[in-house]
C-alpha positions in Angstrom: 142.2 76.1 94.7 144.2 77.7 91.7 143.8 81.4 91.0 144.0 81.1 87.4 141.0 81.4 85.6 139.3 78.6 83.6 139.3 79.2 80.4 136.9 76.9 79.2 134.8 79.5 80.2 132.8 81.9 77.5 135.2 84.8 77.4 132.2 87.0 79.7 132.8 84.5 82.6 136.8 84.8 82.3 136.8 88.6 83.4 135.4 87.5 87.1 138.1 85.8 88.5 136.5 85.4 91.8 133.5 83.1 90.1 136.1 81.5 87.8 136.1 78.1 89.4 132.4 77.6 89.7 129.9 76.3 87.1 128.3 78.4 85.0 124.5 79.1 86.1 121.9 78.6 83.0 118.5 79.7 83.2 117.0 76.2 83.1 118.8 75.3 86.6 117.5 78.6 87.8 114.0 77.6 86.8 114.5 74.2 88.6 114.9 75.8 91.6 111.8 78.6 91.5 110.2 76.0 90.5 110.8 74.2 93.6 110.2 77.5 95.7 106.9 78.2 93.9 105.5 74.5 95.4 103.4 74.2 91.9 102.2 77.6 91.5 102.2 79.5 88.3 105.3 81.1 87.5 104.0 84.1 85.9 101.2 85.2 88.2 103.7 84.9 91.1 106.8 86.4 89.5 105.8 88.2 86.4 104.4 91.3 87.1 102.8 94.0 84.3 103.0 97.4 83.6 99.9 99.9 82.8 101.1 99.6 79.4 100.4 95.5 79.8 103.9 94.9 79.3 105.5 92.0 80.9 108.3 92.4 83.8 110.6 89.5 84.4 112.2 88.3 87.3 115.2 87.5 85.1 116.9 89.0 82.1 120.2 87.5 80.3 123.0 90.2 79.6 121.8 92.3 76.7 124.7 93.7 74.2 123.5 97.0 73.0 125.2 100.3 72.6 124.5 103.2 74.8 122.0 105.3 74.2 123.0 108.6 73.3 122.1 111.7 75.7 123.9 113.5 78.3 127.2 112.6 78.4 129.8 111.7 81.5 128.6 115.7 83.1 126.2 116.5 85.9 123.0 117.3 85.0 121.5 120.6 86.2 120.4 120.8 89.5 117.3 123.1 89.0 115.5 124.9 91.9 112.1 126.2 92.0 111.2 130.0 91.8 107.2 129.8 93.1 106.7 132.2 95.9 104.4 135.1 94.3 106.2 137.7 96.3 108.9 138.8 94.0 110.8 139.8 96.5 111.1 136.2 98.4 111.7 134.5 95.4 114.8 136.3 94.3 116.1 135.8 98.0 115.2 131.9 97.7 116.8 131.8 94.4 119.8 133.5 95.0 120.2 131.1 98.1 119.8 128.4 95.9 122.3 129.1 93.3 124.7 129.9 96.4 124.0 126.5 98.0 124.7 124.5 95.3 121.8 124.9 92.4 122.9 125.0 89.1 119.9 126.8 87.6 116.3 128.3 88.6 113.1 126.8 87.3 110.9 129.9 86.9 106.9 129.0 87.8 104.3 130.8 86.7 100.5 130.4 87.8 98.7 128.6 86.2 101.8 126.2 84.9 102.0 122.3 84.7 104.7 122.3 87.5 102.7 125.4 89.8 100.5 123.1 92.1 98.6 126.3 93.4 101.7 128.9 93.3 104.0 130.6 91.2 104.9 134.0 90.1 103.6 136.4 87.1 104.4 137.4 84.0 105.0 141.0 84.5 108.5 142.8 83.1 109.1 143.9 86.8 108.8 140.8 88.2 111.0 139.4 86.6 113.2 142.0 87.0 112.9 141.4 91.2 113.3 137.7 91.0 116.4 137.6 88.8 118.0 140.7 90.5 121.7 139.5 91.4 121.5 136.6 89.5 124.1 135.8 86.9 122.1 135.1 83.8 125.3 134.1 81.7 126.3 131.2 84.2 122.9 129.7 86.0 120.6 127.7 83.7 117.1 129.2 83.6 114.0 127.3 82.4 110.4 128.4 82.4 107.2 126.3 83.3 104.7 128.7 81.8 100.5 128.9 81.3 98.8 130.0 79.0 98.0 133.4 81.1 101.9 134.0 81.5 102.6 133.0 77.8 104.3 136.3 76.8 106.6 136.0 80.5 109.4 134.4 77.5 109.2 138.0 75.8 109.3 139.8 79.1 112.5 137.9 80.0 114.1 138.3 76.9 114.1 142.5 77.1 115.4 141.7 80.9 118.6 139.8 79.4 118.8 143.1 76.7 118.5 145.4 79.4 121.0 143.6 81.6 123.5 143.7 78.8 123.7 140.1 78.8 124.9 138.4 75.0 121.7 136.5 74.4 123.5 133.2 73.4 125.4 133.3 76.7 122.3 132.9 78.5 121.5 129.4 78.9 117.6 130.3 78.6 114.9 127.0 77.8 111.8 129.5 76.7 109.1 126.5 77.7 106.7 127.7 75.2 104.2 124.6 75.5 100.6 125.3 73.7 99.6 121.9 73.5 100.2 121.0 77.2 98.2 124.1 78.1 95.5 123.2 76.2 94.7 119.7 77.3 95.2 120.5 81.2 92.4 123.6 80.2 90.4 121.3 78.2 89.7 124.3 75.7 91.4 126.8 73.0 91.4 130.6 73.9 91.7 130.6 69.9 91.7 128.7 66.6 94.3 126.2 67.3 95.7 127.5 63.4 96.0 131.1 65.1 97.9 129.7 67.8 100.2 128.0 66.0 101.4 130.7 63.7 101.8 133.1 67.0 103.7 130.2 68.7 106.1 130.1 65.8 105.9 133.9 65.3 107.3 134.1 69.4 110.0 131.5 68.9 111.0 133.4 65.6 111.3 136.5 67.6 113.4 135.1 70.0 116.0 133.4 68.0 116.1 136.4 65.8 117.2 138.5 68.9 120.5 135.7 69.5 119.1 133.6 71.9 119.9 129.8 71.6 116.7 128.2 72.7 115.4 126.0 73.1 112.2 128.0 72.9 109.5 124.8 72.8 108.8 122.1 75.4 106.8 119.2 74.4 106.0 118.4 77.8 104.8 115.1 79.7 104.2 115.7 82.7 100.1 116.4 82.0 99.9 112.6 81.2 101.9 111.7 84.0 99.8 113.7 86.4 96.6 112.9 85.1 97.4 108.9 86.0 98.8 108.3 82.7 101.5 105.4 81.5 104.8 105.5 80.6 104.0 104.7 76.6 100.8 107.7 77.1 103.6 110.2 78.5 106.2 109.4 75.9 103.7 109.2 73.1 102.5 112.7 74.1 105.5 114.0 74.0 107.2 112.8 70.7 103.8 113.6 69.3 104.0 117.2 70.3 107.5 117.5 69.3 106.5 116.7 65.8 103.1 119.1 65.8 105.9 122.1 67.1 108.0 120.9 64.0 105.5 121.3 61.6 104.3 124.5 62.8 108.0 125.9 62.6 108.4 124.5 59.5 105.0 126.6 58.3 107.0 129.2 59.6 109.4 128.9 56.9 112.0 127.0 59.7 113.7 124.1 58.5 113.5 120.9 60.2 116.9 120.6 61.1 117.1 124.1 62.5 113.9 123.5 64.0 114.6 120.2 66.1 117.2 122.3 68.0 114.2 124.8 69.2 112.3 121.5 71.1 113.4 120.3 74.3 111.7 117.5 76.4 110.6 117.3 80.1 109.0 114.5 81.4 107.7 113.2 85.0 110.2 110.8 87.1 108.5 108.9 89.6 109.4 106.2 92.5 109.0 103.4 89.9 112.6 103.5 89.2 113.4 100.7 86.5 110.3 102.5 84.6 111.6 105.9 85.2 115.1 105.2 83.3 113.4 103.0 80.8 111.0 105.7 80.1 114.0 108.3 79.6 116.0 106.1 77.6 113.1 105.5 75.2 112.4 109.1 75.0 115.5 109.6 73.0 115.1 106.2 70.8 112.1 107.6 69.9 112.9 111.2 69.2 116.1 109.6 67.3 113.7 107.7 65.0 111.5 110.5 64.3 114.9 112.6 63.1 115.7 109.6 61.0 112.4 109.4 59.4 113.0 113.1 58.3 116.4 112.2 57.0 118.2 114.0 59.3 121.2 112.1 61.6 120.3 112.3 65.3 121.1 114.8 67.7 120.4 114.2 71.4 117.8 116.6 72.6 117.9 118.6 75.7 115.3 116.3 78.3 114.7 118.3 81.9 112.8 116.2 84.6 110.8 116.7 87.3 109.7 114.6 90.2 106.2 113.4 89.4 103.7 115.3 91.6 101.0 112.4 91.4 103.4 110.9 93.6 103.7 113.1 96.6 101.4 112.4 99.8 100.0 115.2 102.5 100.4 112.3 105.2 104.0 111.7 106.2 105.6 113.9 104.0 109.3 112.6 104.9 108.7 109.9 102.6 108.3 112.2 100.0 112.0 112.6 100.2 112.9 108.6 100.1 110.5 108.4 96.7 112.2 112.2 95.3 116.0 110.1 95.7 114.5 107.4 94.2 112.8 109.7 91.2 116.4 111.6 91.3 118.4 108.9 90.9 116.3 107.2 88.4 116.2 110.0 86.1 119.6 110.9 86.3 120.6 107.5 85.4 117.9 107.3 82.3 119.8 110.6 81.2 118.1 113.3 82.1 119.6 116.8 81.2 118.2 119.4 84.0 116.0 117.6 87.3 114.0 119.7 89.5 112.9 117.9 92.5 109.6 119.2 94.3 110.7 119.5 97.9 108.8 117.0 100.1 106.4 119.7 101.4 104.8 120.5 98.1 101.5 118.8 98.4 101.0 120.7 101.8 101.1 124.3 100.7 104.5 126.4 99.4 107.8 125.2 101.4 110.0 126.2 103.7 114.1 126.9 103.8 114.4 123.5 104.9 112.5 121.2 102.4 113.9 123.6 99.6 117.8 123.2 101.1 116.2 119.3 101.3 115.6 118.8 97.6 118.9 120.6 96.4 121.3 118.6 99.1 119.7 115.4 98.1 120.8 116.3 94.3 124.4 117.2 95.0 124.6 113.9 97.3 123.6 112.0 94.3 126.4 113.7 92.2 129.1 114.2 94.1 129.0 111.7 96.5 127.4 108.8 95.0 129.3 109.8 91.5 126.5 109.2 89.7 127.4 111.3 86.6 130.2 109.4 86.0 128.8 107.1 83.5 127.2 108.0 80.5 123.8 105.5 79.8 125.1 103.9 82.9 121.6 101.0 82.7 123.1 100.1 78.8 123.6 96.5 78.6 121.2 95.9 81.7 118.9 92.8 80.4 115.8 93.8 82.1 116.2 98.1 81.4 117.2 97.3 78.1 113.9 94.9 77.7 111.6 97.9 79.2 113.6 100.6 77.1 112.6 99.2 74.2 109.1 97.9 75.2 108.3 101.1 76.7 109.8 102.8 73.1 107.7 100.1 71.2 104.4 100.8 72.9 104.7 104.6 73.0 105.7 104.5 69.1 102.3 102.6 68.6 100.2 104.5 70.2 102.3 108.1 68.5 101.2 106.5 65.0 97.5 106.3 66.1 97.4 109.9 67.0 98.9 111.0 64.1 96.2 108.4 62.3 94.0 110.7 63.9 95.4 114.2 62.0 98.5 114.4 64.6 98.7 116.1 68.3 96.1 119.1 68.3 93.3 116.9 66.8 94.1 114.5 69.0 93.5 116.3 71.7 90.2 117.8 70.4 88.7 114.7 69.4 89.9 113.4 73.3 91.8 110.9 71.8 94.4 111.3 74.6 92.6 112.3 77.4 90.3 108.8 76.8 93.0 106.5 77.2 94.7 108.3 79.8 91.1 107.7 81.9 91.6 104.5 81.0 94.7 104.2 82.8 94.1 106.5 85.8 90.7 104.5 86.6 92.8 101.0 86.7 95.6 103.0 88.7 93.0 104.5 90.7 91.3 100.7 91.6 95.0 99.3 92.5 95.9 102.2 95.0 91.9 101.4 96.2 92.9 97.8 96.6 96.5 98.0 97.8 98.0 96.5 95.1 100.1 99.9 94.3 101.0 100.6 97.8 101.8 104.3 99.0 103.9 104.4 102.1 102.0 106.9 105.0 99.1 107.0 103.3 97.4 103.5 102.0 100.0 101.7 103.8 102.3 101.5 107.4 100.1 105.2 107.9 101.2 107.3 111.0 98.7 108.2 113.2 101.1 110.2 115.4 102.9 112.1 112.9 104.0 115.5 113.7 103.2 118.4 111.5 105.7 120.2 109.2 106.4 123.8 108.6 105.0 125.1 105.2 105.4 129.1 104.5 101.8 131.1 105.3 101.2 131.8 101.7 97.9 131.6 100.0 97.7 129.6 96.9 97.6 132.2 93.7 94.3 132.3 91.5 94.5 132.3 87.7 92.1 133.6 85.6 90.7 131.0 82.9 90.7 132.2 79.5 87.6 132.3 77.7 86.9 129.2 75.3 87.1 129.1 71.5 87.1 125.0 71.3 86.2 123.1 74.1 87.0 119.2 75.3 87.5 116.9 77.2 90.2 117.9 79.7 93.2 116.6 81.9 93.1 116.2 85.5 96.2 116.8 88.2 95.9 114.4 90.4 98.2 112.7 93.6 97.1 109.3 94.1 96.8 109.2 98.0 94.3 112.0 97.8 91.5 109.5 98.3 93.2 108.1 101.8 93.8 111.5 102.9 90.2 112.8 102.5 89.2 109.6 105.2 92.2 110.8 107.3 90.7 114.3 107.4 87.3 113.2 108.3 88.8 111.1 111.1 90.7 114.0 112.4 87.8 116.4 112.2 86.5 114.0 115.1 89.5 114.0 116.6 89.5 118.0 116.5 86.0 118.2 117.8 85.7 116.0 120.6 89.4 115.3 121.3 88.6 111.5 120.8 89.8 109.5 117.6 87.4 106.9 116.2 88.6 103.8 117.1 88.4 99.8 116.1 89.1 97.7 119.1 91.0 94.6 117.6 89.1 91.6 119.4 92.2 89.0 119.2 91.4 85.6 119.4 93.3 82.8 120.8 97.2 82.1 120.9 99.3 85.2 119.8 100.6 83.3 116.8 97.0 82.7 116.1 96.4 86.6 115.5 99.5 88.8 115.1 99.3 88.1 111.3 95.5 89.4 111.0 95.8 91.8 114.3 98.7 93.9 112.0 97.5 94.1 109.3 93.9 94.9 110.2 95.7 97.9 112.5 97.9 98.8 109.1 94.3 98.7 107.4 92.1 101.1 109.7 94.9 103.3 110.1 94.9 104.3 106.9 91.5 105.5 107.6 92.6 107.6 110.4 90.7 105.1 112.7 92.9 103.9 115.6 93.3 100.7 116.5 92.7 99.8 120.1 95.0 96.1 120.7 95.8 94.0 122.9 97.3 90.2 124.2 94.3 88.2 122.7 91.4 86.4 124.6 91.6 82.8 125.4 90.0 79.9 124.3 91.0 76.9 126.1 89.1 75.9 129.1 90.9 73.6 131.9 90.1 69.8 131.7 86.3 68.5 132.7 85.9 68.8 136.3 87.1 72.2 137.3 90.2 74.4 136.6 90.8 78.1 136.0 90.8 79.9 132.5 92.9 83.1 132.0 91.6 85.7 129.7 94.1 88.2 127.6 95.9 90.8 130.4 96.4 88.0 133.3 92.6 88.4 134.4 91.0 85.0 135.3 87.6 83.6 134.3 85.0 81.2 136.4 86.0 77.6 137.1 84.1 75.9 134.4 80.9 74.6 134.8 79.4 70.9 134.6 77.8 71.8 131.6 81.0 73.1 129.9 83.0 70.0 131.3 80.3 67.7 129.5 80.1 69.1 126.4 82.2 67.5 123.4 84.0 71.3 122.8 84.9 72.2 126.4 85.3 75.8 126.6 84.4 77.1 123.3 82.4 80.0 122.6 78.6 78.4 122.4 76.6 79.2 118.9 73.9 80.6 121.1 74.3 82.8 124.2 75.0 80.3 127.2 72.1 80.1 130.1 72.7 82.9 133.0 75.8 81.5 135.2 76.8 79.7 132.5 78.9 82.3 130.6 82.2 81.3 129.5 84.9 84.3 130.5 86.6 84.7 128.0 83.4 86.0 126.2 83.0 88.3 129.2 86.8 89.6 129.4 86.2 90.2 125.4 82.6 92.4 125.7 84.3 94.2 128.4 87.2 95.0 127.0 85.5 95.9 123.7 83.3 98.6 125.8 86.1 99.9 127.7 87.6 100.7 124.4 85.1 103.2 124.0 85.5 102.1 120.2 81.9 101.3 118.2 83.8 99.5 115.5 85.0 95.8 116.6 87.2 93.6 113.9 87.4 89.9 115.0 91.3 88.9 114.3 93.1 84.8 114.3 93.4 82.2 112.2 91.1 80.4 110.2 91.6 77.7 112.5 90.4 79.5 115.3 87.4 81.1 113.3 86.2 78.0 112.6 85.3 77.5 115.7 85.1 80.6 117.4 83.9 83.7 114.9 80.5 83.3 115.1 79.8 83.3 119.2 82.6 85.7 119.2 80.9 88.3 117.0 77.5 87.3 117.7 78.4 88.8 121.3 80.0 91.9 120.0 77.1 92.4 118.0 74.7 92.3 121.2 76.9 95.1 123.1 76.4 97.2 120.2 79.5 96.6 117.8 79.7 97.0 114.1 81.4 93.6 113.5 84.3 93.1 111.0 86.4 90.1 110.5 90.0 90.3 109.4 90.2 87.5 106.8 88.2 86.2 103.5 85.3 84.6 104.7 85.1 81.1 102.4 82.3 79.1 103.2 82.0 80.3 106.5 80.8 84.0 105.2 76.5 82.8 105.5 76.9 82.0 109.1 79.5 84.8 110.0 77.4 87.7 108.5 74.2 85.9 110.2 76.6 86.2 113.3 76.5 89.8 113.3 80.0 90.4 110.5 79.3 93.0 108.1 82.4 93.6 106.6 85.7 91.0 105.7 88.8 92.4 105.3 91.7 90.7 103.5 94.7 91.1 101.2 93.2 92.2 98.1 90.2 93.4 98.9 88.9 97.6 98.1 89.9 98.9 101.4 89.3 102.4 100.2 85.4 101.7 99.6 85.3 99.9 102.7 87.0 102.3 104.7 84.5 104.8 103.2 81.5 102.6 104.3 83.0 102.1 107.6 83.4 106.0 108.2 79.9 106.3 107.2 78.3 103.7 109.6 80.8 105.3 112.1 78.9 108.8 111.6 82.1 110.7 110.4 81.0 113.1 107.9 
């Protein structure tokens, strides 16, 4: 075969040299063949899937030719740690370990703050003296998460840099000053939203007259994010606050162009990864068509990230790290400026050395191993990124010009405009985690019954004072999404803790093992996830010898009766009988599967094989469990069968699909786990 290329190929195919001599593959000849594959079932409800947005996803996307979008360029972004320990004097020696391990910058806490999850430190001057003592304000990047109790921490820094004798515009300070995020997490105005305005611009006014760069404001997503919201809802919320910040600068007698510089971005980077860049890459389409719509050329903003906290799970926390590289990696490839990854411990209380030396290494790896800086917009000219991107843009732009139908951000957010739609979401979010359908690795799904605990530091969670309420409505939730699963794994293990016994569902396997491993694993996967142990074993079986005597063999090598002249004569030799047999006449199987199930010690029994093997077998099977005392659940959808199987004694089905939350709950309550 020649070496040379064919150039009757389009001038895209005559770069690969290795594919030179083949065909070129068209989309229709693709089809042909899923089609084949898909044995007549619908293309798009197998392959297409949708966002919370209801945009469509593709299996396949042709080359797109677009230009990059413009952001960060060919440089590593900032690898930010957190400062959150509210001893001042552990959070300087974390920090300063940190920076000398290799953190490029400190994201400062406070109580109270979108990113504080129960911790953080406060806003007094001496504070912040202790936590920034030693550290070199002109070289490491500093950005503050702030509430609306630490709101003056931004002025409290600033005298710290005078003091220091630090040139404000060396000092790579981002202010965070973020009244609109504070608001709708509070659900309420300390003061006229007017007031507030002119004493946020008033702050930032302050600040910049002193020499300091900025930027000062955040318009910040993560509230949506962690309230269940979308991509479009985060990115909408965010553009939308940018502009309300403008305006109020602009009352301030700032100009628009100066003004744009003051406003950064930070939004929520989650597992999702094709979302995650899309999402970041839209972010600055958007923001570049806002600046174009005031007649101004566009700039790139300054976007920060931080890995999304609905995310993170209590129950095997070292798959908080997989979804962190995947949240990393995502939003370092979508452009992101500054990331700050939550160490894999978060969602268990403040952590330790290692999941903070955890969540920097994994940022370095990323950089300067896997090179991933390298490439500016390194997803331009993806088809299917560049699809979402500008779905994701399209969406979010829609629902921006609704809120500002609605008098812009802050009446949006008092009229609950936002906060509707984000329920919205979170409740259809909330029903797929429910059902499976958005899985969650150690928690909903593959859950670890044995895992052993990790360290967090013995530090109470920090209390911030509400302030009082001058406008109230409706307000945001924080929320992780495996919460629901872990509240049943704490019941289960307040059993555990009590009587040193685990509630238990003994798996009654029926037949052949290739008639129940399917069901038998994934009815263990789904009880599990429930905390309730599942008690297996080889399966029970159901052939009898031929008419006229023989020995059966029941699951473990135990043998039954020979069979009896009744059994022999009946047209269904040794299958289970619809009614209890006469006394003597018991078939063994049934006997090695009630005494198995009792030796279990488990009240909960779940019927597992195929539907074969149910058709003829389900009903005597659970009918007997149901005599010694079972609660009776079949793994499988029921079909016409579902009459006589709950008559039988099954009170529950469990399938692909189905709410397993809700019937997890209802099986912990019949279980008495309170």
């Amino acid at each position: 075969m020649s070496n040379e290329p064919n150039t009757n190929k389009p001038e895209s195919d005559r770069t690969l040299r290795l594919a030179a001599e083949f065909p070129a593959a068209t989309e229709a000849e693709w089809r042909k063949l899923v089609g084949a594959a898909l044995k007549g079932a619908d293309f798009d409800k197998r392959l297409v899937s949708r966002t919370y947005d209801g945009l469509k996803v593709a299996p396949l996307y042709p080359r797109a030719h677009a230009a990059p979008v413009a952001g960060r360029a060919a440089v590593p972004w900032q690898v930010m740690a957190r400062v959150d320990h509210p001893d001042p004097g552990e959070a300087n020696r974390q920090a300063l370990t940190d920076l000398e391990n290799g953190a490029t910058g400190l994201t400062l806490v406070y109580g109270g703050a979108a990113g504080g999850y129960g911790y953080g430190i406060d806003g007094k001057k001496e504070t912040i003296a202790r936590v920034l003592d030693g550290v070199f304000l002109d070289a490491a990047a500093i950005e503050l998460d702030l509430s609306t109790a630490h709101r003056d921490a931004g002025a409290s820094l600033a005298a710290y840099v005078k003091q220091r004798g630090i040139d404000p515009k060396a000092a790579q300070i981002r202010f965070g000053l973020d009244p609109l995020g504070n608001r709708i997490r509070a659900g309420s105005l300390p003061a006229p939203a007017a007031e507030i305005d002119r004493l946020f611009a008033r702050m930032i006014g302050e600040l910049a007259a002193q020499g300091f760069t900025g930027p000062f404001a955040v318009a910040d997503g993560r509230c949506i994010h962690a309230a269940g919201g979308s991509e479009a809802q985060e990115l909408a919320f965010a553009i939308a606050g940018a502009v309300h910040y403008l305006r109020a600068l602009e009352a301030a007698g700032i100009a628009p162009d100066a003004g744009r510089r003051m406003i950064a971005f930070r939004l929520a980077a989650d597992a999702d990864e094709f979302l995650t860049i899309a999402k970041f890459r839209g972010l600055r389409k958007l923001w570049a068509r806002v600046e174009q719509a005031m007649g101004l050329a566009p700039e790139p903003a300054f976007v920060s990230a931080e890995t999304a906290w609905r995310m993170m799970t209590q129950r095997d926390p070292y798959v908080n790290m997989l979804r962190a590289t995947i949240a990393v990696t995502a939003a370092g490839v979508g452009g992101a400026d500054a990331i700050t990854a939550l160490p894999f411990t978060q969602a268990l209380g403040l952590p330790d050395a290692f999941a903070r030396r955890v969540a920097r290494n994994m940022q370095s790896i990323l950089l300067e191993e896997s090179n991933l800086y390298r490439v500016a917009d390194p997803a331009a000219g993806s088809g299917g990124i560049e699809a979402l991107t500008s779905e994701i843009a399209q969406a979010a732009w829609t629902l921006f010009q609704q809120i500002e139908q609605a008098g812009g951000a802050a009446a949006a957010i008092e009229q609950s405009l936002i906060q509707k739609k984000v329920a919205e979401t979170r409740a259809a979010r909330q029903a797929a985690i429910a059902k499976r359908k958005d899985p969650l690795t150690g928690a909903s799904d593959y859950p670890l019954l044995s895992e052993a605990s990790v360290a967090v530091l013995p530090v109470k969670p920090v209390t911030v004072a509400a302030a009082p309420a001058a406008v109230s409505f409706d307000a945001l939730p924080t929320i992780r999404l495996a919460e629901p699963f872990e509240a049943l794994r704490d019941r289960a293990d307040k059993q555990l803790k009590a009587t040193g016994l685990r509630p238990k569902v003994f798996l009654a396997n029926l037949g052949k093992v290739s008639d129940f491993t399917a069901r038998a694993t994934f009815a263990r996967n789904f009880y599990e996830a429930g905390g309730i142990e599942a008690v297996t074993n080889d399966g029970f079986a159901l052939s009898s010898p031929p008419p006229g005597g023989g020995r059966s063999t029941a699951a473990g090598g135990r043998e039954g009766v020979t069979t009896s002249p009744a059994q022999a004569a009946s047209p269904h030799p040794g299958r289970f009988a619809a009614d209890p047999p006469p006394p003597g006449e018991g078939l063994t199987n049934i006997a090695a599967l009630i005494e198995a199930f009792k030796k279990s010690g488990a009240k909960l029994a779940c019927l597992c094989s195929s539907d074969k093997v149910y058709e003829s077998e389900a009903a005597a099977a659970a009918q007997a469990l149901k005599n010694a005392g079972a609660i009776v659940h079949l793994a499988g959808r029921p079909g016409e069968r579902e009459a006589a199987l709950k008559a039988a004694g099954v009170s529950a089905f469990i399938y692909a699909g189905c709410d397993v939350l809700s019937t997890l709950q209802a099986t912990h309550d019949k279980l008495g786990l309170s």
